[in-house]
C-alpha positions as semicolon CSV with decimal commas, in nm:
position;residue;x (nm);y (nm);z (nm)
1;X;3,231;-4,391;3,989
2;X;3,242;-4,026;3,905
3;X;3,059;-3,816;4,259
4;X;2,772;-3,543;4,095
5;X;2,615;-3,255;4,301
6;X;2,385;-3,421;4,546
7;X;2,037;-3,402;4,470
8;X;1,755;-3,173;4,654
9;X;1,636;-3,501;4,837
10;X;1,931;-3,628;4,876
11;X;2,108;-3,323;5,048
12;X;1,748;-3,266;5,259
13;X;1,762;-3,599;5,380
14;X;2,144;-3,613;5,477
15;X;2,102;-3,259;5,668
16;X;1,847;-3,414;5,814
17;X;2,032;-3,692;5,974
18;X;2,254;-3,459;6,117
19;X;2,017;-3,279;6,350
20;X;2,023;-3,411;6,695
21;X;1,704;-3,521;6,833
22;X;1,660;-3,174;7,076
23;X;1,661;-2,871;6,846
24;X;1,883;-2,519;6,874
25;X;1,667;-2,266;7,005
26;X;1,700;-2,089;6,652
27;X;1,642;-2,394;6,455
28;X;1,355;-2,402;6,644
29;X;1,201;-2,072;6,593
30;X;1,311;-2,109;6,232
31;X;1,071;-2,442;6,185
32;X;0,757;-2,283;6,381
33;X;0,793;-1,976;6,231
34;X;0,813;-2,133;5,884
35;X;0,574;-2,361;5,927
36;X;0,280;-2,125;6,060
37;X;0,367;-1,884;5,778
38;X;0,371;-2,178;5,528
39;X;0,009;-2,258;5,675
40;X;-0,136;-1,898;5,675
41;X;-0,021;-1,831;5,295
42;X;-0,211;-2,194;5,238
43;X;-0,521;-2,109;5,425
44;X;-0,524;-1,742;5,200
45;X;-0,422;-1,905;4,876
46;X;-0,703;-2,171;4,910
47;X;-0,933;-1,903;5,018
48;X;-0,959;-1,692;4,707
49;X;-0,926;-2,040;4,511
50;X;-1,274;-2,102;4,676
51;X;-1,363;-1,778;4,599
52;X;-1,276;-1,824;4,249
53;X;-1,483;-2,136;4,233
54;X;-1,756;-1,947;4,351
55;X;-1,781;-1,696;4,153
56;X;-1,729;-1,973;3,805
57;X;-2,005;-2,147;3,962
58;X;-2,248;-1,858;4,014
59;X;-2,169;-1,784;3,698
60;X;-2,265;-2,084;3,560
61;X;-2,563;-2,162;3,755
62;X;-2,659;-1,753;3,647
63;X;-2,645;-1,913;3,275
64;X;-2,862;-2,186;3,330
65;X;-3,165;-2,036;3,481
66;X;-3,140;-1,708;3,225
67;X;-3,170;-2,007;2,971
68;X;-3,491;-2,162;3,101
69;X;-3,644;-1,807;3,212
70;X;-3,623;-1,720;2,848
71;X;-3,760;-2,035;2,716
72;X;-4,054;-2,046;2,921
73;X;-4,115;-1,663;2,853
74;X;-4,087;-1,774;2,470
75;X;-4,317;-1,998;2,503
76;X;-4,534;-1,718;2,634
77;X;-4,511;-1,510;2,385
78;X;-4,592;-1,753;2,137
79;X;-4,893;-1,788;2,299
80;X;-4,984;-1,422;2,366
81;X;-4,887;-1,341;1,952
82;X;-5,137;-1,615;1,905
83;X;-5,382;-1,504;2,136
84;X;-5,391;-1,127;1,969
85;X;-5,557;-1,342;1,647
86;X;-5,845;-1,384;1,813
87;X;-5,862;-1,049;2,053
88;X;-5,886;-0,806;1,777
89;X;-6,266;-0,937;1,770
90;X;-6,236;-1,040;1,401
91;X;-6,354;-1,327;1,300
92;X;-6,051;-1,622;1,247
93;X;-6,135;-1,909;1,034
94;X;-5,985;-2,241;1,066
95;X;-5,724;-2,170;0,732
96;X;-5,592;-1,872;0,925
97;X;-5,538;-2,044;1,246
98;X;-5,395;-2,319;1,016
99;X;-5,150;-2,081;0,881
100;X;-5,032;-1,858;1,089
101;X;-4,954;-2,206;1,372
102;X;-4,770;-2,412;1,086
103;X;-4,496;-2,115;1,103
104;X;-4,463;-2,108;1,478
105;X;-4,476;-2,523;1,499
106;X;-4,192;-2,557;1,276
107;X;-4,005;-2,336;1,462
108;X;-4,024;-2,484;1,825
109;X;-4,031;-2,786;1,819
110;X;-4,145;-2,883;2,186
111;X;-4,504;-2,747;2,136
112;X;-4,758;-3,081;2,079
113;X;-5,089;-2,824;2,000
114;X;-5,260;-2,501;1,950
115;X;-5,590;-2,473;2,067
116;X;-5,890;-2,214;2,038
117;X;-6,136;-2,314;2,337
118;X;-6,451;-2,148;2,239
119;X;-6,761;-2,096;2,503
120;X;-7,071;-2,239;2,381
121;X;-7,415;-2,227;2,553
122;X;-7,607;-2,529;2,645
123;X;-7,875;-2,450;2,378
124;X;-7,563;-2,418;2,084
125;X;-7,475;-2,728;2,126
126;X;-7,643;-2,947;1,804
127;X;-7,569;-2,612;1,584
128;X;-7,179;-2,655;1,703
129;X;-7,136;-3,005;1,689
130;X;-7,294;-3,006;1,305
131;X;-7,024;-2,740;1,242
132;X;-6,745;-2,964;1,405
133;X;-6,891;-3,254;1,178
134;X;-6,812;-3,116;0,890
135;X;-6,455;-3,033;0,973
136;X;-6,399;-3,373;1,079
137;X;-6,751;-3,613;1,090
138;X;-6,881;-3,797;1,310
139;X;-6,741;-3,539;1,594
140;X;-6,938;-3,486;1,876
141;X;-6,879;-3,322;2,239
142;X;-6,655;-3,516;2,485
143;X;-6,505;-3,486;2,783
144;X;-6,264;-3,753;2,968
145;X;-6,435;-4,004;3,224
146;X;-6,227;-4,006;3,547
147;X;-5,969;-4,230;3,688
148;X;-5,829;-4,276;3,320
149;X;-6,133;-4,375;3,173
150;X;-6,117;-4,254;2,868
151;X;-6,345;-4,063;2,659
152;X;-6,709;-4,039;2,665
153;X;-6,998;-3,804;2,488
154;X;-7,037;-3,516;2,717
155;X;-7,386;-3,510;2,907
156;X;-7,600;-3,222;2,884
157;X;-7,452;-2,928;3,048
158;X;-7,539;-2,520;3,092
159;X;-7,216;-2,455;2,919
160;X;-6,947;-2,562;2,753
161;X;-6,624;-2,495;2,674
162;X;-6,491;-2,724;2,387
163;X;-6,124;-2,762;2,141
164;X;-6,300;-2,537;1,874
165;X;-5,982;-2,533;1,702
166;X;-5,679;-2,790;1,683
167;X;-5,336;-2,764;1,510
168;X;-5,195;-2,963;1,406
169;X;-5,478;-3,203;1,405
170;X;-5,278;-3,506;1,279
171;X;-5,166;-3,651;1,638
172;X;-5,458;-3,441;1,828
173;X;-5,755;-3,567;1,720
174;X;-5,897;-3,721;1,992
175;X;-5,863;-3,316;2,140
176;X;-6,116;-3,238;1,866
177;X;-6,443;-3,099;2,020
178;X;-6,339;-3,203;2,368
179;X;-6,504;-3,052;2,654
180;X;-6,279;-2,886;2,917
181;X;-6,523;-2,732;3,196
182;X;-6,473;-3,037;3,399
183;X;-6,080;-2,984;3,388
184;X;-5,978;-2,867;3,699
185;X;-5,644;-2,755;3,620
186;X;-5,753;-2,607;3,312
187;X;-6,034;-2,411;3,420
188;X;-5,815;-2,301;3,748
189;X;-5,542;-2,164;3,510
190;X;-5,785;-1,984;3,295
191;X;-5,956;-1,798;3,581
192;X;-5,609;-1,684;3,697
193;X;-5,504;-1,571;3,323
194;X;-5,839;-1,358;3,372
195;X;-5,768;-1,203;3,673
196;X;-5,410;-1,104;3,575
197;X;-5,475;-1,003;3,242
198;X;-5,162;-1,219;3,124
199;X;-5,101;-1,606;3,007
200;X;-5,161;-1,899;3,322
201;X;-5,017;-2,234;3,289
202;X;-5,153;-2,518;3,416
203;X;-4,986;-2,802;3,661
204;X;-4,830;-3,083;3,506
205;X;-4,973;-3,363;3,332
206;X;-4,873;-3,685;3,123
207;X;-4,922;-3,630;2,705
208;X;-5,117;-3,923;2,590
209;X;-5,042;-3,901;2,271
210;X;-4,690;-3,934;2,278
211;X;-4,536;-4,324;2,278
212;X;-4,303;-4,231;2,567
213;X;-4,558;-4,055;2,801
214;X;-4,373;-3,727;2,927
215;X;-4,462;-3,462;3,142
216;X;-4,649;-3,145;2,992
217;X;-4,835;-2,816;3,103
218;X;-5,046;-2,588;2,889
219;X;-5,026;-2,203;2,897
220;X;-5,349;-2,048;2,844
221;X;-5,518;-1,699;2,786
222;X;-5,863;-1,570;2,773
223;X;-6,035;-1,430;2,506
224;X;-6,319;-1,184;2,601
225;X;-6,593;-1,036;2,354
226;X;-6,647;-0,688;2,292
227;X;-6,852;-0,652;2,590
228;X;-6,574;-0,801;2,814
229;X;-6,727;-1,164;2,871
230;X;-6,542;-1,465;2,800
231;X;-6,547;-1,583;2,435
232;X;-6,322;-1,872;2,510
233;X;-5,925;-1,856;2,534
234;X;-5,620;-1,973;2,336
235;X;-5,392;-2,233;2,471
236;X;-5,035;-2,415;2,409
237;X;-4,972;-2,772;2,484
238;X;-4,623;-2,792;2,541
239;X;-4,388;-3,018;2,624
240;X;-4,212;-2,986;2,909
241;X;-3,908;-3,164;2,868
242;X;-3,843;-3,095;2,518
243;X;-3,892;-2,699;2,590
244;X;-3,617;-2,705;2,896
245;X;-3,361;-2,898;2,675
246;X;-3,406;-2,717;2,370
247;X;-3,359;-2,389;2,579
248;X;-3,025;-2,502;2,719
249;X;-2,918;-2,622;2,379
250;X;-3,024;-2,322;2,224
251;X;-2,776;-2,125;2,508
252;X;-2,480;-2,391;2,383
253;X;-2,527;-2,551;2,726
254;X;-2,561;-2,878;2,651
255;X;-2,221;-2,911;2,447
256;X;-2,032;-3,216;2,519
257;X;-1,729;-2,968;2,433
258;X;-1,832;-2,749;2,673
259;X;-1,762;-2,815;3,030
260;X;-2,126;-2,904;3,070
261;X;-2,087;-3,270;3,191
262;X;-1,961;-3,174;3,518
263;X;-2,262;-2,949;3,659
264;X;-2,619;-3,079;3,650
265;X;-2,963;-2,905;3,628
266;X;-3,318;-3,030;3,724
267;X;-3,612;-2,783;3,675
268;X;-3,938;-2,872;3,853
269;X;-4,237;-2,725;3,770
270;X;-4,327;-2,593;4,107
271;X;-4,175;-2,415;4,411
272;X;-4,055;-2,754;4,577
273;X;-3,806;-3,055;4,454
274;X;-4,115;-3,304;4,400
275;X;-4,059;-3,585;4,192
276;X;-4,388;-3,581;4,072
277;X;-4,302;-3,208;3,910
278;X;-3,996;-3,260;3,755
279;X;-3,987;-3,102;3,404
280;X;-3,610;-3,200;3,302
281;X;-3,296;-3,319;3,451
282;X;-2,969;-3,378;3,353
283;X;-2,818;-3,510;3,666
284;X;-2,844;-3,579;4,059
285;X;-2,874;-3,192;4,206
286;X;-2,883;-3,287;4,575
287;X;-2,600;-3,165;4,761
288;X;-2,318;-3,361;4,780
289;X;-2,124;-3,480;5,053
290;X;-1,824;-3,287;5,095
291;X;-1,464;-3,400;5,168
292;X;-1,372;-3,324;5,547
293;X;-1,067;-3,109;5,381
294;X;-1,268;-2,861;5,184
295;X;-1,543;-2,830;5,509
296;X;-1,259;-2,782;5,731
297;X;-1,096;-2,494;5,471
298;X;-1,414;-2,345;5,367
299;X;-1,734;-2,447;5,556
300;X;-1,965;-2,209;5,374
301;X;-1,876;-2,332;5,012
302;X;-2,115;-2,494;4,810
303;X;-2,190;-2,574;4,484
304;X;-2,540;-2,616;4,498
305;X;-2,795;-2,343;4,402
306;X;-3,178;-2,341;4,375
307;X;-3,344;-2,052;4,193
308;X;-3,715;-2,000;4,164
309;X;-3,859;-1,812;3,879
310;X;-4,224;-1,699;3,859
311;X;-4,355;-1,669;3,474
312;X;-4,700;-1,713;3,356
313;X;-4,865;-1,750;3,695
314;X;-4,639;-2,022;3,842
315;X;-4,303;-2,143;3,994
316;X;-4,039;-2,275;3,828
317;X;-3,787;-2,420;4,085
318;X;-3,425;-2,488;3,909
319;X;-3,182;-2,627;4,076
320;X;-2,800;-2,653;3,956
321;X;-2,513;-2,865;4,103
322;X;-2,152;-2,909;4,033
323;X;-1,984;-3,282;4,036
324;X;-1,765;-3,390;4,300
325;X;-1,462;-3,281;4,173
326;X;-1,103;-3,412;4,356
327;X;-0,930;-3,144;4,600
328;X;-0,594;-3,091;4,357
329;X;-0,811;-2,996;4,030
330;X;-0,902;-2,635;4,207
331;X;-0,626;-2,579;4,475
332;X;-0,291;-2,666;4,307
333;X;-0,152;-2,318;4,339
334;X;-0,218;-2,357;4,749
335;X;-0,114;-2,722;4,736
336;X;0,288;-2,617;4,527
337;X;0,292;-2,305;4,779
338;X;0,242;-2,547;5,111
339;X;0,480;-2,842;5,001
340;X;0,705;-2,560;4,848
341;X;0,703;-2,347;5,209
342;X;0,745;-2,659;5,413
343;X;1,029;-2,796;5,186
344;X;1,176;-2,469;5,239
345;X;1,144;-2,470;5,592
346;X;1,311;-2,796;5,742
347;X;1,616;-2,681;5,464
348;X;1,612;-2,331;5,671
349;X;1,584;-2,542;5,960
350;X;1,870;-2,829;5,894
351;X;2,136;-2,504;5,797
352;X;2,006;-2,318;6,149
353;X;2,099;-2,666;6,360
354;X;2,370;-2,753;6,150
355;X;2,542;-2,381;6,155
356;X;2,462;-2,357;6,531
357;X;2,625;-2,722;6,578
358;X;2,922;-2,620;6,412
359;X;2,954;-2,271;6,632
360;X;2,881;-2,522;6,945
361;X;3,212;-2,766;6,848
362;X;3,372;-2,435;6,739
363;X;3,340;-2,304;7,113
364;X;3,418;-2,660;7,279
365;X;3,719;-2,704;7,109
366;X;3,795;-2,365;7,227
367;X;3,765;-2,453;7,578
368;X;3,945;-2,738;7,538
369;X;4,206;-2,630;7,378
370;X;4,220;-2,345;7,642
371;X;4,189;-2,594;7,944
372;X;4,444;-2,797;7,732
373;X;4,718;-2,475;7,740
374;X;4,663;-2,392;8,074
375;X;4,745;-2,738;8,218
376;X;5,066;-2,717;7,962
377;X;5,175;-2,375;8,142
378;X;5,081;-2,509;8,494
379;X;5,313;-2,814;8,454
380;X;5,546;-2,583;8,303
381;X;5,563;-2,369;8,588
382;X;5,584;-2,656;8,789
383;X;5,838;-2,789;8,655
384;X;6,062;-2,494;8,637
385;X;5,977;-2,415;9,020
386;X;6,135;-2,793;9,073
């Protein structure tokens, strides 16, 4: 059988069998010293590894919220270009309003209605509600009964503010001439969209009209007469859901050929994590547990972020998260250099014992051969002394 070169494994594992269990001073120094600087270049490597994980995942995270700031602030704009119909103090009849939404529903797609709320007076009320009737008859005021009730005719009141105008109506009719003064987190929104001078949105609640109930907020904005009283306000139903995802698909987040699938977002609509004000999710963003390897390496890593964002009045919390991923994927550089400086270490070590063993036998067979001669000479002299 024909004898090749030995392998590396092979000719580590025979030099290792040659080592005597107590070390050469020098073979000694050679494996600490090898080993400590095999473990700082591993600790240093894996360092800026982190660091580059860091920064991808800031990065990342940075992409996600710019996406939803910029739908949410689209959504406002909609509204405010809508709003400026009515502020010029022109009259707007129900064909404009018609118009000039059918444009701005076709193009995003999450908004369920725009409304003109218009502020009637107590004594208005027959002259409004023939006017309604011949839009759509048999209209009346309403105004929803609480606990879920349902609706019911609106009882006689000072004022009113009522859905003067509804697009598009197919969908939203029930909106049609309903009475909103009694709407907390309407009315709350509006008075704040006063005071700033800029579109409010409301707090949360569940669309009705929709088969799948989903979450939804409206953004509203005053309208004020010529003397600087409140004429009524425009609004946007939107839906919430719908306007986060089309916002991250819009910013090619949401591409299964992207590396998307491996970092989650949930955007609450509101300051804390409540399940009750989730908008849209995509994924579990708590922080995950975290391997005892990468807590002893790099304790203040994380790949967890929470952003807030205040637009139109509120806060948006987002929160982003990256998926467990397993220790090799991020640190193989660190991972070769270790194995590599260790490998090369106990061979550095096995040719320091082994060349020191040889000098050892080299120097005992030295003496011996010395003691050896001068025993030969001694007998000799001996011998010739007899």
């Amino acid at each position: 059988m024909p004898v090749g070169k030995p392998s590396l494994r092979n000719y580590l594992h025979s030099m290792l069998r040659r080592l005597p269990l107590s070390l050469t001073l020098a073979a000694a120094l050679t494996l600490g010293g090898g080993l400590a600087a095999s473990g700082a270049l591993f600790l240093g490597v894996s360092h800026l590894e982190y660091d580059n994980m860091a920064l991808a995942f800031g990065q990342r995270s940075d992409e996600r919220v710019a996406a939803v700031r910029q739908g949410i602030e689209q959504a406002v704009e909609v509204l405010t270009v809508t709003n400026q119909l009515f502020a010029r103090g022109e009259p707007v009849s129900r064909e404009q309003f018609r118009d000039f939404t059918a444009a701005l529903l076709q193009r995003h797609g999450y908004i369920q209605a725009f409304n003109f709320h218009r502020s009637v007076p107590g004594e208005a009320r027959a002259a409004v509600e023939a006017e309604l009737g011949r839009v759509r008859p048999g209209t009346v005021f309403t105004e929803l009964r609480p606990n879920g009730g349902g609706l019911a005719v609106a009882p006689q009141r000072e004022r009113y503010h009522i859905v003067d105008y509804v697009e598009p109506m197919a969908g939203n009719e029930r909106a049609f001439g309903l009475n909103i003064t009694e709407n907390v987190q309407v009315m709350s929104a509006l008075e704040v969209a006063r005071g700033e001078g800029r579109a409010a949105a409301t707090d949360l609640f569940q669309l009705a009209q929709d088969a799948q109930p989903q979450p939804a907020f409206e953004l509203i904005m005053p309208v004020l007469d010529r003397h600087g009283m409140l004429a009524g306000d425009t609004a946007v139903v939107i839906r919430g859901p719908e306007l986060v995802r089309a916002a991250l698909d819009n910013a090619g987040l949401l591409d299964a050929r992207d590396a998307s699938r491996d970092i989650a977002v949930s955007v609450y609509a509101g300051e804390y994590a409540d399940s009750k004000a989730l908008l849209f999710s995509t994924g579990d963003t708590g922080a995950a547990a975290r391997s005892w390897l990468d807590s002893l390496l790099a304790p203040a890593h994380s790949s967890h972020s929470a952003d807030l964002l205040r637009v139109a009045g509120k806060a948006w919390r987002i929160e982003v998260a990256g998926a467990p991923r397993p220790f090799l994927a991020d640190h193989m550089a660190s991972t070769s250099l270790l194995i590599g400086g260790i490998l090369m270490t106990l061979l550095g070590t096995a040719f320091v014992q082994a060349s020191g063993q040889r000098a050892r036998k080299v120097q005992q067979l030295v003496r011996q051969r010395t003691a050896d001669l001068r025993r030969t000479n001694r007998r000799l002299v001996e011998d010739m002394a007899a």
